[in-house]
N, C-alpha and C positions, 0 to 999 in steps of 0.2 A: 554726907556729913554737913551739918551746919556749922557756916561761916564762923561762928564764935566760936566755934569748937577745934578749929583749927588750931596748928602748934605756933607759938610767936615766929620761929625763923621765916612759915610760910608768909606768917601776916606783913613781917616785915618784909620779904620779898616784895609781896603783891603792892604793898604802899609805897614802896621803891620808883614806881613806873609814874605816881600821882605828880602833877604840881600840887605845889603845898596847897594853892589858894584852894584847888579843888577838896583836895584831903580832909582837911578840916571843914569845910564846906559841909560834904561827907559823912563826917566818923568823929567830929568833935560832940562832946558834949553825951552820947550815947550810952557809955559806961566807963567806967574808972580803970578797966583796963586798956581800953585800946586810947581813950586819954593819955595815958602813960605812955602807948608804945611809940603814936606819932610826934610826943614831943622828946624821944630817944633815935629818932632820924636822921639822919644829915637832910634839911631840905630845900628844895628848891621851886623856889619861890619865880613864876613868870607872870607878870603883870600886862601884858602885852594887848591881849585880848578880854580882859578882863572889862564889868560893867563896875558903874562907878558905885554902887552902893557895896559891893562884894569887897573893894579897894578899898571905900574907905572904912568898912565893919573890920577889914584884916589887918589895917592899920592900925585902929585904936587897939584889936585884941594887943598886937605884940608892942604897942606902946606900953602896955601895963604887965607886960611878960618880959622881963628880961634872959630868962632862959630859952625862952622863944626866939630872941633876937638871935642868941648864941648857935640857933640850930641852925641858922641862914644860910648856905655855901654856894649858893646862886641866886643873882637876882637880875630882872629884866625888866627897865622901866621903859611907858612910852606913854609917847603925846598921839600917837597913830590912832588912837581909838578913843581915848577920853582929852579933852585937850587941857593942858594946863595939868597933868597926872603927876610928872615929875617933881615940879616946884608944889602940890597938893605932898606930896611923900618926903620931900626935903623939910617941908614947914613941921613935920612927923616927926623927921631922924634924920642925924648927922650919920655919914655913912661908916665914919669909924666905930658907929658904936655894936657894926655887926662883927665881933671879934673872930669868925670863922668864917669871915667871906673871903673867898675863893674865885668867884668869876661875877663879873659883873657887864649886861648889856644894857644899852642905852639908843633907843628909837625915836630920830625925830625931836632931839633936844633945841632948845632956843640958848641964842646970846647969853642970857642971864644965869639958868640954871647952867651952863656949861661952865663959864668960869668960876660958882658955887663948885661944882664937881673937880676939876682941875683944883683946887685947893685943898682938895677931902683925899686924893687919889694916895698921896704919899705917908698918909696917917691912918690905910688900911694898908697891915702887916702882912697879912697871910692870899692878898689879892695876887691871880697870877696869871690869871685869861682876860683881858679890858675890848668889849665890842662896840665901838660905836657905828650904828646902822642908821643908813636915809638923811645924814646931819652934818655938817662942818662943824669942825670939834677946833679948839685954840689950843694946840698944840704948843703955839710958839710962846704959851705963859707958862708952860712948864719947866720949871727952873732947880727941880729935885731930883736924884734919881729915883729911881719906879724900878722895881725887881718885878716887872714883868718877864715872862716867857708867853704870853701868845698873845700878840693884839691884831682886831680885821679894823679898817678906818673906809670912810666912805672915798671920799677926797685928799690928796694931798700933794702939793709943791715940791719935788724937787729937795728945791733947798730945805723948806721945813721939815721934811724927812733925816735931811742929814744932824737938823738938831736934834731932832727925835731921838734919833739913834742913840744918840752919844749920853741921853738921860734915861734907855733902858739898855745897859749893858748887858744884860745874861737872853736877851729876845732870841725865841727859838723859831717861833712860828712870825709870819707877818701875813697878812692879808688884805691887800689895797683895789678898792672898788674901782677906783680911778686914778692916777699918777700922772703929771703933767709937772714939764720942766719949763713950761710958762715964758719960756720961747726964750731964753737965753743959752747959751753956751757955755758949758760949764769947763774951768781951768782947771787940771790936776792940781793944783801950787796952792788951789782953795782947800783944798782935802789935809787928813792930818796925816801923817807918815803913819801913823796904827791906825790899823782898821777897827772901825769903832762897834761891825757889828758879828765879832769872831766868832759867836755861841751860834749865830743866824741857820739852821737848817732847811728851812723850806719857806719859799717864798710865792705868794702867788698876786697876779697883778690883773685883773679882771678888765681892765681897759687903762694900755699905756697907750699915754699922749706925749711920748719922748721920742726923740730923736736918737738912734741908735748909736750916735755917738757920744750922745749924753747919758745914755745910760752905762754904756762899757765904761765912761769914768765913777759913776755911783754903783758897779759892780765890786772896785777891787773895795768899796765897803763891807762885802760879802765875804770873803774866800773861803770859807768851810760851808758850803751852802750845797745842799744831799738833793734838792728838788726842786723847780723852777717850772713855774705856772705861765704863761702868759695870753692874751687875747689883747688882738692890735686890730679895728678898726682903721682905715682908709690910711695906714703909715706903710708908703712905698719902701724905708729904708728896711723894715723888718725881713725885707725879700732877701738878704744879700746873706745867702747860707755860707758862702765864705768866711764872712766877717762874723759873723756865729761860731764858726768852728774857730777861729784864732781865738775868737773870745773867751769858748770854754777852755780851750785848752792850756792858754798862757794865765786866768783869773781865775777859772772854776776845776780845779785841777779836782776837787772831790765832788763834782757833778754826778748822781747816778740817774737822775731820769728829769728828761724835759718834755714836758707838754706846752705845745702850742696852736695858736689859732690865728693869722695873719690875715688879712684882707686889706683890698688895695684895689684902687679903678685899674679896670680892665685895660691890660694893653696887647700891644704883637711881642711877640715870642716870650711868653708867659710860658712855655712850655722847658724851654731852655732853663729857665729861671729855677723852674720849679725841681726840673730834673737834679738841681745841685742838693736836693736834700736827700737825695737818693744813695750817695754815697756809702761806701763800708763804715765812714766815721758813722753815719746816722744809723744806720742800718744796723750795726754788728755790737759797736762800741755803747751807743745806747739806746739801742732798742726801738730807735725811732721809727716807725711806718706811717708813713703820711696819704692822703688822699687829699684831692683837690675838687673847689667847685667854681665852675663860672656861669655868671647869668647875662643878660642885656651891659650892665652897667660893673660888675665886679669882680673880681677872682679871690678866693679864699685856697690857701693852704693850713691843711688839720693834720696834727697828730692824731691819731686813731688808739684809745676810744674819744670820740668828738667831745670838748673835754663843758665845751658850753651849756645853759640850761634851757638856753632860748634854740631855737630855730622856726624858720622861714621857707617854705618850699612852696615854690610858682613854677608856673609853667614853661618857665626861660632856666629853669634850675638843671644844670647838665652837671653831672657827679663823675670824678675819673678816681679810678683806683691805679697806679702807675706802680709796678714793682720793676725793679731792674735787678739781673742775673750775674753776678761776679763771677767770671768761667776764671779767671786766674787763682780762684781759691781752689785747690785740687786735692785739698783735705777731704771735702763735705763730698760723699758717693751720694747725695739724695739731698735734691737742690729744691725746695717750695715755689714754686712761680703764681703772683694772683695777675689779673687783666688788666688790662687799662682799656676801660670804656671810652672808646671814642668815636665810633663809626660801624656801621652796620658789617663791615666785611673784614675776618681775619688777618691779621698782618703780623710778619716776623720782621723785625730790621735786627742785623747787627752791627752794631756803633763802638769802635775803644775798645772791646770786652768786653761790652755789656749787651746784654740780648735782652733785645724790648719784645712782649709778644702783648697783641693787642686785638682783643673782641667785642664783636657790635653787642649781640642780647641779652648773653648768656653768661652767670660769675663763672671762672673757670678755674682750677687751679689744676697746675700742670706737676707732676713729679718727672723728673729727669734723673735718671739713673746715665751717671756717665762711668764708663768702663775703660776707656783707655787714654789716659790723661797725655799720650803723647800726640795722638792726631785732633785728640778733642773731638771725637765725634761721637753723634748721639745714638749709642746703640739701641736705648730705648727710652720711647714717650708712650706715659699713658697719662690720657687726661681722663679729667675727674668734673662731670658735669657736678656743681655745687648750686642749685640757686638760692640755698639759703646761707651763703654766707655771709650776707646782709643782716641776716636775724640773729648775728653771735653775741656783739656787744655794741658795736658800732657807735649806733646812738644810746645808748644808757644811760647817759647822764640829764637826756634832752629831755625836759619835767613841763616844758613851756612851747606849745606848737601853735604855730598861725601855717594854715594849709588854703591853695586855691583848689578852686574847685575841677579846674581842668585837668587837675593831677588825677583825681578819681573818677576820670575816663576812661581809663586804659591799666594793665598791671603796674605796680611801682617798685622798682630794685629798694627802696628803703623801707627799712622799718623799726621801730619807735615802742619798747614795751614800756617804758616808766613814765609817759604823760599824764599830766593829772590837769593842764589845762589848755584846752582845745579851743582856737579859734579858727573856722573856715567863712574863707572868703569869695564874694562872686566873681566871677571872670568878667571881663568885658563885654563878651558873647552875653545877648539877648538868652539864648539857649543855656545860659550855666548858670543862671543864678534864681534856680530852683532847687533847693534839695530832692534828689530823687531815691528811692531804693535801691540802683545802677549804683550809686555813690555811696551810700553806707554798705553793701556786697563788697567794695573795692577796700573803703574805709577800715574794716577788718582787718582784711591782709597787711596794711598800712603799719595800722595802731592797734595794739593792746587796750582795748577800751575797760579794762575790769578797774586801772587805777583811775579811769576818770574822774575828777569833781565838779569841773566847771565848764561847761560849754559854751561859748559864746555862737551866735548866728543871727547876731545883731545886724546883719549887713546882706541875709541872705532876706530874697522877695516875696519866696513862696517855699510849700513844703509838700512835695505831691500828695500824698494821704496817709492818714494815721497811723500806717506798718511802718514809716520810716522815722515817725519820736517812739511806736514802741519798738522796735529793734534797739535803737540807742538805748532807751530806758532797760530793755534785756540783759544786754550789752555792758551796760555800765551801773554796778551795783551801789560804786559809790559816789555815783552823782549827787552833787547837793544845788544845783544852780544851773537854770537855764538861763540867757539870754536872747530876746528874740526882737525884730518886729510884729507889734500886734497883729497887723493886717497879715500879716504870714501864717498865724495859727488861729485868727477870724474864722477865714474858712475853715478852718475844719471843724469848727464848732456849728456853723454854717448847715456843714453837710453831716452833721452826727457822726461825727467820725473818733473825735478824740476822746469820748466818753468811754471809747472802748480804750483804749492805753492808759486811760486813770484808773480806770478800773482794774486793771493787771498790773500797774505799779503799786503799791501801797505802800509808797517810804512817805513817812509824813514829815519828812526835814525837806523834802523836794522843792526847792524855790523858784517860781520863772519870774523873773525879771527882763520888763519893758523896756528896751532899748526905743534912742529917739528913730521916728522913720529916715532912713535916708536920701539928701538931695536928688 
């Protein structure tokens, strides 16, 4: 069936998935009816990526459309790609005069357009998602309320946050890149008796720079709060699983799920520490299952699934899976047990009531079938060799990998399906900083390379011969970008080798890009 032939609901489905700028791009101007259908849209408009003559042709179009203006219910402005784009689109239009906007982000704003936008925010009606990305925003000249329910901010203080609050009352969603309490201590007697932020459902804090004491007083801001994100860089206080559990229980009395991601320099009895998150509160009550890693210099404690986009894995990177066994619950006939990787040789301790069991190579998961709750003994164990319980979800969220190269020397317990950018690094060994075919064999098992798009191997010296870009290029469909040292794919051009891998790619969006050589 040809395209035009099609029924409106499909057209308008199919044009559903468009940014606007692309659509009309597209489908303006071709015939009088699909004219008609895209300006009977809700559309959404992302200017992000956009070149500047496309911006400013789509500008002047809905300068002189006012019904155009009306179809707007998202709009994403940014300095990231064109500079000076935002104050170019404000010298355009006042933001009020989109009367059906709905969400609005904002990328990489300056001083001047920012407090332009702070002025405009309170005289769009129907706004009710606000994102500012990559920019400090002046919060503290907002002096309206703002019936927002979901704002994400890059940066923000502490204190200026509590002003915040109190100017969007009904905020459902929050999202903060950064949080920092700017190294004060904060008095309850500064708070107001109502909590200013009662609609508050889910919160997430992608790097708190607070002190855990200062944050339990900017919780009871929260009390109806359903979800709780967090990632804490090099904050020893965030260890203190004690003080977590008062916290939810006495402030976040409607808690149902917490993710977090703690890291802290390395110290002795990190193990102690960490075992407190193992408890029935964590465990039972919400769902918590944690894993731990430590290298040279750090220890991390994760909620599982690892809730980060970035990670890091070197050759100091040692990963523990620690489950502990509640024997005084005598409800449960069939008890899940996973390992804690710590040492090459089996080990059972029991501690309290809790039964640690612990294996060097291999995931394990153990069922225990307990049959007589008076002597507690184990009639029956059957273990359950698993090695893929690594490949369940684990790392799912991880979209951003920097890997050494001495990790794909040998098999690796991790693995990583939704990367989409890849950096491998050389080891310090003269010996590892070649890429070999050894290493893309291992790299597989690793990573899911079908979402690949961007490769970086700016840092690697050499590349043994042309099966190992084309394996990657097999491998990875949607690769858009190499990064390399010259001198690293020289040779192969050297030795007539890479003519054969261009020739069996044939994506013509393939980009490599020259990385400078390294010191």
């Amino acid at each position: 069936m040809k395209f035009e032939l099609l029924p409106n609901e499909i057209l308008l489905d199919y044009f559903g998935y468009f940014n606007a700028l692309d659509l009309f791009y597209a489908y303006d101007g071709l015939n009088y009816r699909l004219n008609k259908l895209i300006r009977t849209l809700p559309l959404h408009l992302n200017f992000q990526y956009a070149n500047k003559s496309k911006f400013i042709e789509f500008c002047r179009t809905m300068s002189l459309n006012e019904e155009l203006k009306n179809r707007i219910y998202s709009l994403h402005l940014s300095n990231q790609e064109i500079d000076f784009q935002i104050e170019a689109f404000l010298s355009f239009f006042s933001l009020n005069q989109f009367t059906n906007l709905q969400s609005l982000s904002i990328t990489e704003i300056n001083f001047t357009d920012s407090t332009k936008i702070i002025f405009m925010l309170s005289s769009i009606s129907k706004l009710q998602t606000l994102s500012i990305i990559s920019s400090p925003f002046l919060f503290n000249a907002i002096n309206e309320t703002l019936f927002i329910k979901n704002l994400t901010i890059s940066y923000c203080f502490l204190t200026k946050l509590y002003q915040l609050l109190q100017h969007m009352p009904i905020l459902k969603y929050l999202n903060i890149q950064c949080l920092n309490d700017d190294g004060y201590s904060y008095d309850t007697n500064r708070l107001n008796d109502t909590p200013c932020a009662i609609h508050l459902k889910e919160l997430i804090i992608e790097n708190l720079q607070c002190r855990l004491m200062n944050f339990e007083i900017f919780v009871k801001e929260i009390p109806n709060l359903q979800i709780l994100t967090i990632s804490a860089r090099n904050n020893n206080d965030m260890f203190d699983a004690n003080l977590w559990e008062q916290l939810i229980r006495i402030l976040l009395a409607h808690l149902i799920t917490f993710n977090f991601n703690f890291g802290c320099i390395y110290k002795d009895h990190y193990n102690i520490i960490l075992n407190k998150f193992q408890t029935n509160f964590w465990r039972k009550q919400y769902k918590c299952f944690t894993e731990y890693m430590a290298d040279k210099k750090s220890i991390f404690i994760y909620t599982t699934p690892y809730i980060s986009n970035k990670f890091r894995l070197t050759s100091s990177t040692t990963r523990y899976n620690n489950t502990i066994i509640d024997k005084s619950d005598e409800s449960d006939d069939r008890i899940i047990i996973k390992k804690l990787r710590k040492s090459s040789t089996d080990q059972q301790v029991n501690i309290g009531g809790y039964q640690y069991i612990t294996t060097g190579h291999t995931q394990i998961i153990s069922v225990l079938d307990i049959r007589s709750p008076t002597n507690r003994k184990l009639k029956k164990r059957k273990r359950i060799e698993n090695n893929d319980y690594n490949k369940i979800d684990i790392f799912k969220n991880v979209t951003d990998l920097t890997l050494h190269l001495d990790i794909l020397t040998k098999e690796c317990s991790y693995y990583f399906a939704n990367v989409t950018s890849l950096r491998l690094v050389p080891s310090e060994k003269l010996e590892h900083r070649t890429l070999t075919n050894q290493h893309i064999r291992i790299l597989k098992t690793i990573i899911n390379l079908f979402n690949l798009k961007q490769l970086n191997i700016g840092r690697i010296y050499g590349i043994e011969n042309s099966l190992v870009l084309l394996e990657i290029l097999k491998q990875s469909p949607k690769l858009s970008s190499i990064e390399f040292i010259p001198k690293a794919i020289i040779q192969l051009f050297n030795n007539g080798e890479l003519s054969a891998a261009a020739a069996v790619d044939r994506r013509k969006n393939l980009i490599f890009l020259a990385a400078a050589a390294a010191d």
